[in-house]
Backbone as CSV, one residue per row, in Angstrom:
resi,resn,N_x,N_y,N_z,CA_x,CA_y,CA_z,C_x,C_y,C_z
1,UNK,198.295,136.586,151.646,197.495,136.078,150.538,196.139,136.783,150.522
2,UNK,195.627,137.388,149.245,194.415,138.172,149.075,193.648,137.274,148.838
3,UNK,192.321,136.961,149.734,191.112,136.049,149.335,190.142,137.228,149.190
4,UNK,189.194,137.139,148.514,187.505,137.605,148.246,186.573,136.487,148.441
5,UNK,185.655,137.222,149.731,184.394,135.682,149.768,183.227,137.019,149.580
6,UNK,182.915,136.386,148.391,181.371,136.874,147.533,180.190,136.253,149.084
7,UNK,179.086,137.232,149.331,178.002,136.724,149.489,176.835,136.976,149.268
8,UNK,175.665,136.987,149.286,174.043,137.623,148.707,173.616,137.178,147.873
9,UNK,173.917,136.304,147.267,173.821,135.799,145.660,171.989,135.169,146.124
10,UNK,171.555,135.113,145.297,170.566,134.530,145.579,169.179,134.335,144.355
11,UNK,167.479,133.947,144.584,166.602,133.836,143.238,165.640,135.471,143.643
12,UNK,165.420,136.195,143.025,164.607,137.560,143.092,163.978,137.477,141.847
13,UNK,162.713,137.995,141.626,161.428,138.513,140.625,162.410,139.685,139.963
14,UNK,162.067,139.610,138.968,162.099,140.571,137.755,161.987,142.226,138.517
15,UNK,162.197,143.108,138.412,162.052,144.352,138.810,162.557,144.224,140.458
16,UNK,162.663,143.369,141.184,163.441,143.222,142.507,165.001,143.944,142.463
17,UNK,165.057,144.176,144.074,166.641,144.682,144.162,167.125,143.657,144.685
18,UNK,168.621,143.693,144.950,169.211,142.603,145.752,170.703,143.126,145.907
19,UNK,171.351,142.982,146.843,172.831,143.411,146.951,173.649,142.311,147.647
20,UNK,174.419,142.384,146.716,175.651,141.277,147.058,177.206,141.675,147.566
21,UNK,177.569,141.244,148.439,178.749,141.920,148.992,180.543,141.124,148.998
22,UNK,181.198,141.641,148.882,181.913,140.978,148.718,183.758,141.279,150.148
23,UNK,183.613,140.669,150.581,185.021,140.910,151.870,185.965,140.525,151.239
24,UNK,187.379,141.436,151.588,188.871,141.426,150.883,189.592,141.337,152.275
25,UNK,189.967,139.701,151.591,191.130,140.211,153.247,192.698,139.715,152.661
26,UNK,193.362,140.382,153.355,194.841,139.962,152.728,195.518,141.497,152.410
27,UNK,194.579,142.589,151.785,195.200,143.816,151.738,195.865,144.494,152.949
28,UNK,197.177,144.973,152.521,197.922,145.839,153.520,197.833,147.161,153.365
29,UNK,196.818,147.400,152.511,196.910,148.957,152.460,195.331,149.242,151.400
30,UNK,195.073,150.800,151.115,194.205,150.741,150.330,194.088,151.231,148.674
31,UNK,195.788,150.579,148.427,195.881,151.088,147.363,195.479,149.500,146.256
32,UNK,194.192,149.920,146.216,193.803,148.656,144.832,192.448,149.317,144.591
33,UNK,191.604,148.558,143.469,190.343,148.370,142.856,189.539,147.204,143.035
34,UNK,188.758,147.217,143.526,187.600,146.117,143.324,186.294,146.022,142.099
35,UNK,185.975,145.262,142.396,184.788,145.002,141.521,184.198,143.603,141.277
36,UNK,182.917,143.921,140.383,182.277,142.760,139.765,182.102,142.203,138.331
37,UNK,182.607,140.948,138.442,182.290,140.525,137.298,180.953,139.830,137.086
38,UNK,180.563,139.663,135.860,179.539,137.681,135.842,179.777,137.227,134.799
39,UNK,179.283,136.243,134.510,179.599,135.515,133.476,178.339,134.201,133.412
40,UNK,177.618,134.124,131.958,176.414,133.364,132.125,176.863,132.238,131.443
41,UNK,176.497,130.814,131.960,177.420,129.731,130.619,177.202,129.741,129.664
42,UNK,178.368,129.767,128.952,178.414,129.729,126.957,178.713,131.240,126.901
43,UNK,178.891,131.798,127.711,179.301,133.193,126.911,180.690,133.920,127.978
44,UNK,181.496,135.265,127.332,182.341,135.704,127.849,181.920,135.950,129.512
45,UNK,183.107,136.060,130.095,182.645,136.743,131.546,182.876,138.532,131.148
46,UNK,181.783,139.229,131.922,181.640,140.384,131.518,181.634,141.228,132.752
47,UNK,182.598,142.275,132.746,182.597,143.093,133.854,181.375,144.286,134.267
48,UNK,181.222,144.470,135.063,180.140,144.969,135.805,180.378,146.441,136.524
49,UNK,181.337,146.833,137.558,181.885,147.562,137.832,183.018,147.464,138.659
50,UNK,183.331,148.595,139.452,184.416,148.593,139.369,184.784,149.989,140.795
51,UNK,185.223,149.995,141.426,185.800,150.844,142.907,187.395,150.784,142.963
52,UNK,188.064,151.915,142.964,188.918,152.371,142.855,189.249,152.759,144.502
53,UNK,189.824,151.893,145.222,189.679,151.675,147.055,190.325,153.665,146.888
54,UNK,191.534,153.542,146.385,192.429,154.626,147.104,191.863,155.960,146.898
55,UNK,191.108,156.455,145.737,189.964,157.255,145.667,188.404,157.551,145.557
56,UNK,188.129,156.361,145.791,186.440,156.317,145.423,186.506,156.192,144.703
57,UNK,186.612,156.167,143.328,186.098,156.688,141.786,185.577,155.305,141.340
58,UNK,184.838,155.258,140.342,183.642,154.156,140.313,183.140,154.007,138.756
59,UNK,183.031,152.867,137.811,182.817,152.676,136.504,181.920,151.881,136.276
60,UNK,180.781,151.811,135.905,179.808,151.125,135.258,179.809,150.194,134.508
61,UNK,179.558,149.246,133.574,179.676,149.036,132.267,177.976,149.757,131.651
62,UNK,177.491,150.066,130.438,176.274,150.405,129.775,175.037,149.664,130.394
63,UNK,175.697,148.202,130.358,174.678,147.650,130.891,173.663,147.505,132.383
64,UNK,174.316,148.283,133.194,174.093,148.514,134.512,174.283,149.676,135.147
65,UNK,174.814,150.714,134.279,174.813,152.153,134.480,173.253,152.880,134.971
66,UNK,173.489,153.163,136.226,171.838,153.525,136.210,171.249,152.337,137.477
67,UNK,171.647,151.420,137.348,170.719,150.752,138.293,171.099,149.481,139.292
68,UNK,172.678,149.987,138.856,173.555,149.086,140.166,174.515,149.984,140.623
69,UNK,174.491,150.425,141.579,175.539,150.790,142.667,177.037,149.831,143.549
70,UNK,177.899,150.661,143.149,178.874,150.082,144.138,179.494,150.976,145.030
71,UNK,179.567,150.543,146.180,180.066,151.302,147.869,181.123,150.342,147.988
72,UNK,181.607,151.223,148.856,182.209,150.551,150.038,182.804,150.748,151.438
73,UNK,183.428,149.762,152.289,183.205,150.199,153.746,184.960,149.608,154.167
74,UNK,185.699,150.962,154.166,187.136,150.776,154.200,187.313,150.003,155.505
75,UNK,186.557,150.383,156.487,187.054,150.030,158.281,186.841,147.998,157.895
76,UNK,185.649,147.950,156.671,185.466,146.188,156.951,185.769,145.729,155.553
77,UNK,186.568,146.231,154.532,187.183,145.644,153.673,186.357,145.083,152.652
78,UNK,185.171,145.595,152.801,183.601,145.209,152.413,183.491,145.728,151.083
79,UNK,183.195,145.742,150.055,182.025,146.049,148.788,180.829,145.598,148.864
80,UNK,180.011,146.457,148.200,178.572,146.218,148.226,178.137,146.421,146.980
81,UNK,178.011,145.649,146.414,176.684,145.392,144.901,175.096,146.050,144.961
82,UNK,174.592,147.007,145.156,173.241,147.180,145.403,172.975,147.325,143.509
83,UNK,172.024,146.142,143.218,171.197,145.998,142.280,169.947,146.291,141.917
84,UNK,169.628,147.231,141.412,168.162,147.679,141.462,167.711,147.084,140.061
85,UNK,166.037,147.004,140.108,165.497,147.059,138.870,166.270,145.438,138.087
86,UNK,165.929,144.566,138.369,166.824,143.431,137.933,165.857,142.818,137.019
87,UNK,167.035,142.432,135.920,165.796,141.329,134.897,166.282,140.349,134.354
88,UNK,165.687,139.403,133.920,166.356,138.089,133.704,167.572,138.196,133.021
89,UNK,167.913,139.179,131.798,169.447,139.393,131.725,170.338,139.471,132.348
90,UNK,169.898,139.371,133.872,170.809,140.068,134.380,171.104,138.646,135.562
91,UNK,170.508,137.598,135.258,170.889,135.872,135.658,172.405,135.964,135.399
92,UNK,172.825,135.233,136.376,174.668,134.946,136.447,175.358,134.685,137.785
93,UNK,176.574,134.033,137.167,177.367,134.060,138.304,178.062,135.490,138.455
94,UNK,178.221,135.828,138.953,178.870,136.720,139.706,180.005,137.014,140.780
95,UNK,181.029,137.297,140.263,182.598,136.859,140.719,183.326,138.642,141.270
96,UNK,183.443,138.767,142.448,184.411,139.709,142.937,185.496,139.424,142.272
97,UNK,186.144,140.804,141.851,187.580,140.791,141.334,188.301,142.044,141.870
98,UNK,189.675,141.988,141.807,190.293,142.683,142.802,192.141,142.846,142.291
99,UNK,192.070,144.005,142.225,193.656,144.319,141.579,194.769,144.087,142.541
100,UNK,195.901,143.719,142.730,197.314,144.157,143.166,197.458,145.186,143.700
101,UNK,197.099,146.353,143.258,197.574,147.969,143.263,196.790,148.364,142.372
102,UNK,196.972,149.699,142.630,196.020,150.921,142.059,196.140,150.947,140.590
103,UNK,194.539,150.647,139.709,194.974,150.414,137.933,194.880,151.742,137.319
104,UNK,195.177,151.583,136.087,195.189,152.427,135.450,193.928,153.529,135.359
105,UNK,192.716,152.817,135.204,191.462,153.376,135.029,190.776,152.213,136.068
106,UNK,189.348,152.660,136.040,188.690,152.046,136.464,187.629,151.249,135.591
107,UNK,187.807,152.063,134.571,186.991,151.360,133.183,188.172,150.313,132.515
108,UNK,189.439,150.646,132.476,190.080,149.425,131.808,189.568,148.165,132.697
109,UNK,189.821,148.271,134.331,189.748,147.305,135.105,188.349,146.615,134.871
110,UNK,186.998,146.695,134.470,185.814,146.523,134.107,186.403,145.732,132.478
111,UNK,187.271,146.187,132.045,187.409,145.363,130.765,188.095,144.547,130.558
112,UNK,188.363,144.414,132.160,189.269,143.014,132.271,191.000,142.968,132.515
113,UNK,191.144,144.519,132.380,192.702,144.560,132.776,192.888,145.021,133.976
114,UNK,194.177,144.665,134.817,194.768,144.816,136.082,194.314,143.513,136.841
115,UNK,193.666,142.555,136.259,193.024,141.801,137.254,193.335,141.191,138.541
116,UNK,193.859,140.849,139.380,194.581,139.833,139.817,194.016,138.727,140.722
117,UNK,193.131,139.005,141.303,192.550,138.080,142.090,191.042,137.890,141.909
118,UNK,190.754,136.907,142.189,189.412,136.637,141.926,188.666,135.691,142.881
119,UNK,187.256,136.052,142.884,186.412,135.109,144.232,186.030,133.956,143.649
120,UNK,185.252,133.204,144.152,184.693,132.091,143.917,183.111,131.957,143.088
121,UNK,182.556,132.863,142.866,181.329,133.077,142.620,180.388,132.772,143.507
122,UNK,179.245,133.992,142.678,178.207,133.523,143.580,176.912,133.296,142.324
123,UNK,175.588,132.644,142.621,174.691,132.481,141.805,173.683,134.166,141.735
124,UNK,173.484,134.729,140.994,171.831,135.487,140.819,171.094,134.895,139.999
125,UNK,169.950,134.984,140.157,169.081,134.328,139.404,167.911,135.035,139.127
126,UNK,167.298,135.752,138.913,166.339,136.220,138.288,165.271,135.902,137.570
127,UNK,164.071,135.672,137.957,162.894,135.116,136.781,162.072,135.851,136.825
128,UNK,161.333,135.546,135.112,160.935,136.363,134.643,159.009,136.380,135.572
């Protein structure tokens, strides 16, 4: 069984960084995608990015292109969220998500396809 436990979530100032990480355990191999979603209440959940385990390869959405990074650390099953430059838009829960197997793109997976598993959330919070 594939679990994701989100952690880092936390309250940071406007222009602050913060990185949130997320552990996959249950994979037998490193053929999948990870990533982040959030979702603020009253509105869609919106993908964030996106790691492609079996090659590196890595997708943005517009909104965070530029000033969030995603890594990761194959030996600990780890992702890392490094958030730079944060602003109150950018308040949310924030949910690891995590494919089956290797998707199509890494930008479809950001738009919500291949999904299969999902964490529990975590809070960011941001003020202005």
């Amino acid at each position: 069984e594939v679990q994701l436990v989100e952690s880092g979530g936390g309250l940071v100032q406007a222009g602050d960084s913060l990185t949130v990480s997320c552990a996959a355990f249950g994979f037998t191999s490193d053929h999948y995608a990870i990533g982040w979603f959030r979702q603020v209440p009253g509105k869609e959940r919106e993908g964030v990015a996106c790691l492609q385990v079996t090659d590196g390869s890595t997708y943005y959405a517009d909104s965070v292109r530029g000033r969030f990074t995603l890594s990761g650390d194959k030996a600990a099953n780890t992702v890392y969220l490094r958030m730079n430059s944060l602003g109150p838009d950018d308040t949310a829960v924030y949910y690891c998500a995590a494919s089956a197997g290797v998707v199509a793109s890494t930008e479809s997976f950001v738009l919500g396809y291949g999904v299969d598993y999902w964490g529990k959330g975590i809070r960011v919070t941001v003020s202005s």
